[in-house]
N, C-alpha and C positions, 0 to 999 in steps of 0.2 A: 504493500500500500504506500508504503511511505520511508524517507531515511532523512532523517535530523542530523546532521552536522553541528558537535556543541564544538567553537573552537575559542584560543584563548592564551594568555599568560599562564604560563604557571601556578595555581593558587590562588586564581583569579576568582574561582565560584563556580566553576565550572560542573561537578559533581551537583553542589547543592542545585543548579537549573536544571542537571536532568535530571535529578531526583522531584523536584517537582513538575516538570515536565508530565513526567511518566503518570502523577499524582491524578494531573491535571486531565490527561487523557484516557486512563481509568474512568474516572469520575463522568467524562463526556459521555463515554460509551456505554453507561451506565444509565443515561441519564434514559426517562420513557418516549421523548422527541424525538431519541437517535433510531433512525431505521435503515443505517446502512451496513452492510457486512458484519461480519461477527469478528472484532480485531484483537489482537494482543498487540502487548508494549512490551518490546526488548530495548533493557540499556546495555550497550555495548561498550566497553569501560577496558582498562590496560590492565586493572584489578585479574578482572575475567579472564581475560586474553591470556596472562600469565607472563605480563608485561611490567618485573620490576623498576623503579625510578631510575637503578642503575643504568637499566638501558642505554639509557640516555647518555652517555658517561664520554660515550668513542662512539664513530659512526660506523666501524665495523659492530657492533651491538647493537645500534640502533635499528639498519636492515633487515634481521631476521624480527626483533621486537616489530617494527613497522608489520610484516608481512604475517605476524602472528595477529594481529589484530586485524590484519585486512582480509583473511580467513575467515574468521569470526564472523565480521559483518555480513561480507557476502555468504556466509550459510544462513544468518538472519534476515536477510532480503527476501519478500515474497509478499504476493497480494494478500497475505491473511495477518501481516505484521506491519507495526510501526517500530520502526529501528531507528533509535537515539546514540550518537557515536559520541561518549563521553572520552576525550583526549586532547591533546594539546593540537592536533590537525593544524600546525602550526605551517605546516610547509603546502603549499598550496597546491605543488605537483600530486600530493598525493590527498587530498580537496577531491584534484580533476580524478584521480584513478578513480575515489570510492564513488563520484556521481556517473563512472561512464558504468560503475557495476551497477548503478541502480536504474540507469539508463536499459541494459542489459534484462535486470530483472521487472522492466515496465511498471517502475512506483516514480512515485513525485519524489522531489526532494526540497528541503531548506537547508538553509544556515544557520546559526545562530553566534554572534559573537560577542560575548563577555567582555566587558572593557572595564579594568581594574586599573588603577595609575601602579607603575614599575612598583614605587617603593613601600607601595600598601602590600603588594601582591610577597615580597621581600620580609614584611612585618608578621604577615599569617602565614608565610612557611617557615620564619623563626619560632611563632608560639606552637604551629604546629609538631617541628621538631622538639621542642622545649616538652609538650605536653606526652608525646608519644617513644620521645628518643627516636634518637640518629637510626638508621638500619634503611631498611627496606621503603619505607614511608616517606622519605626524604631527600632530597635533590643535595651532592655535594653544590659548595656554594658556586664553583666555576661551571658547575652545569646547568643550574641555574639563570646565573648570568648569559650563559652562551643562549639557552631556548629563549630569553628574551631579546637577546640581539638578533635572533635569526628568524624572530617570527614575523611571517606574511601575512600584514594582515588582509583579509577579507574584503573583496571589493561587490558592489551590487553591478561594478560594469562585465565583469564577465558569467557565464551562464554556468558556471559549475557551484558558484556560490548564490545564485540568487535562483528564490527567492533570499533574500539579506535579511535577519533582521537583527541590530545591533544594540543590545542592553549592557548599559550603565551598570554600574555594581550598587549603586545605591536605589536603582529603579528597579519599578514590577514587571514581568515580562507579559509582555501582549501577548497573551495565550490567546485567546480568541483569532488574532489572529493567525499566529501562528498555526491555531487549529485548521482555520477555513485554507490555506494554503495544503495541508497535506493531505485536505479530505477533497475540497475542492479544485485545487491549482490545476494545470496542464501535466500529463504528462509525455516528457521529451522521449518520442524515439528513438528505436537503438541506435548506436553510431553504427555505419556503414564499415567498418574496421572489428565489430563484434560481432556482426550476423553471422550466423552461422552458413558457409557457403554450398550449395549446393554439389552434390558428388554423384560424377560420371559414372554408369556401373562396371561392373567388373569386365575387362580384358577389351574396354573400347580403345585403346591405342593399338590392339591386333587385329582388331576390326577395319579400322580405321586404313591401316598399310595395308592390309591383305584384298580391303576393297577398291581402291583405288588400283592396287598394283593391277587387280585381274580386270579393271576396265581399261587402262593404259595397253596391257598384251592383248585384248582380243580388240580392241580398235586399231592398233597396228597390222594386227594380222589382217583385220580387215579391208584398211587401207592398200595391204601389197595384192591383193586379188583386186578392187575396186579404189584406182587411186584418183577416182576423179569423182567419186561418190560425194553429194553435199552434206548427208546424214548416216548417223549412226545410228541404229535399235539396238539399246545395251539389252543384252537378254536377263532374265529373271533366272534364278539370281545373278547378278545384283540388286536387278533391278527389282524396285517392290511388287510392281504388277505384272501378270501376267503375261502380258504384250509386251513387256522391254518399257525401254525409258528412253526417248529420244536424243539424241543427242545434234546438235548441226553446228557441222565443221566450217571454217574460212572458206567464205566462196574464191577469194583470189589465190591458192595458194596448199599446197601438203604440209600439214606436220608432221614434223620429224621425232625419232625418239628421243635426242636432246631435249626435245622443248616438251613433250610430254613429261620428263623425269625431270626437269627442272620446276615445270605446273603443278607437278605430284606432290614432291617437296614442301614446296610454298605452301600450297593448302594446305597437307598435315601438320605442318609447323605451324598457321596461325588456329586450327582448330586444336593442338596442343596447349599453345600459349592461352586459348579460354578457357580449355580445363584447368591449368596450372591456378589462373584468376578469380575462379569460380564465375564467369560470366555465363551468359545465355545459354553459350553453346553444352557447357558442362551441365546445364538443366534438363535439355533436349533428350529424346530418344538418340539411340546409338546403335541402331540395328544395319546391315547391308542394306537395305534401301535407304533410310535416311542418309547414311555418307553417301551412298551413291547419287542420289537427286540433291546433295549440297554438292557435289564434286560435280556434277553436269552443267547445274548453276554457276560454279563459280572457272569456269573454263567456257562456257555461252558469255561471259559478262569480259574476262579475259579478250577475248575474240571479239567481241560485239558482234553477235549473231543475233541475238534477240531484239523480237522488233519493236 
């Protein structure tokens, strides 16, 4: 249904908004006005994911922590869930990763970013340290530093973070709004780079050579008996129908098998290069008549025979 982006400082609040988030959309769907779908609320957190502070320490640590949590999510993503990503999502490249999975999994998405000033955020992760002790729960101080020098923050000009909506630390979050966005808003279709592409069936590149080859030798053959013939009847098989498949040769003019084995080529290299792309042609049937009536097509059009 939905993926919530909390992102933020360090210590900024960020817990405590998805935790009321989650509150808050409970509560919605709870409510007797709601009559749409049957949702649950996932918070998604570094807690969970098995993402200690240290992480953060070295960016060879950070990678795998990043990539355990970006598991996480996308097993959370689905039309029967709202997913809340409680993290520092401080780096925006990986913003765009989690909205292309949600793009993927056909939910809406927002943002949400928490805006703490540096030295508040510095203030409650010393009481927090103070109150919990150093270990696991706490950021060394130069790691700290560093997530707040290196954080992106959130813009509403580009479309992986918006919708945007940006809460103050000392202000209430427009839930309502935020609500009508993940139940309401648009959702952005897949990118063109995750569809899943279509796939040629088995053994169509032996199809493919095998049928062209045996149209190339029996129109030669036929040309050395008949070389002044203006058409070909490819017989079945190849050909799909019964009757053959016509073919009509250069009126001014013999081909030669140079220029057949050169035309043969061509074509199955660019009906190759579709499958390789997953374009049209790898969607198509792949049986001896359809390469045969693409190979007659594209040697009539070659030639300009067709009227």
């Amino acid at each position: 249904m939905a993926l919530v982006t909390i992102s933020g400082y360090p210590c900024s609040g960020k817990s405590k908004r998805a935790a009321q988030l989650k509150e808050y959309f409970i509560a919605k769907l709870a409510e007797k006005e709601y009559d749409g779908p049957e949702l649950q609320v996932n918070v998604v957190s570094d807690e969970n994911s098995h993402v200690p502070r240290s992480t953060y320490d070295t960016s060879a640590q950070e990678k795998p922590g990043r990539a355990s949590l970006f598991s996480n999510v996308t097993r959370s993503l689905g039309q029967d869930t709202i997913t809340i990503v409680d993290s520092a999502n401080y780096i925006k490249g990986f913003r765009y990763q989690m909205y292309c999975a949600a793009r993927e999994a056909r939910v809406r998405v927002a943002t949400i970013h928490v805006v703490a000033p540096p030295d508040m955020c510095r203030d409650w992760h010393a009481k927090r340290a103070e109150e919990e002790g150093q270990g696991e729960c706490s950021y060394k101080p130069a790691t700290f530093d560093n997530l707040i020098m290196r954080f992106e923050e959130p813009s509403s000009m580009v479309r992986w973070d918006s919708p945007l909506f940006t809460i103050p630390w000392d202000e209430e979050s427009p839930y309502e709004n935020i609500w009508n966005a993940i139940i309401k808003g648009d959702k952005k279709p897949p990118p063109a780079a995750v569809l899943q592409r279509a796939k040629p069936p088995p053994n169509t590149l032996q199809t493919l050579t095998s049928t062209t080859q045996t149209i190339v030798t029996s129109l030669l053959q036929h040309l050395n008996t008949m070389p002044n013939s203006p058409t070909y009847r490819i017989p079945s098989p190849p050909a799909a129908t019964p009757n053959g498949l016509i073919l009509h040769l250069p009126p001014d003019r013999r081909v030669t098998l140079s220029e057949m084995q050169r035309l043969k080529r061509q074509y199955e290299g660019v009906q190759v290069k579709a499958q390789q792309s997953g374009g049209l042609a790898a969607a198509g049937n792949w049986t001896e008549g359809d390469v045969a009536v693409g190979f007659v097509g594209f040697l009539e059009q070659i030639w300009d025979t067709r009227d």
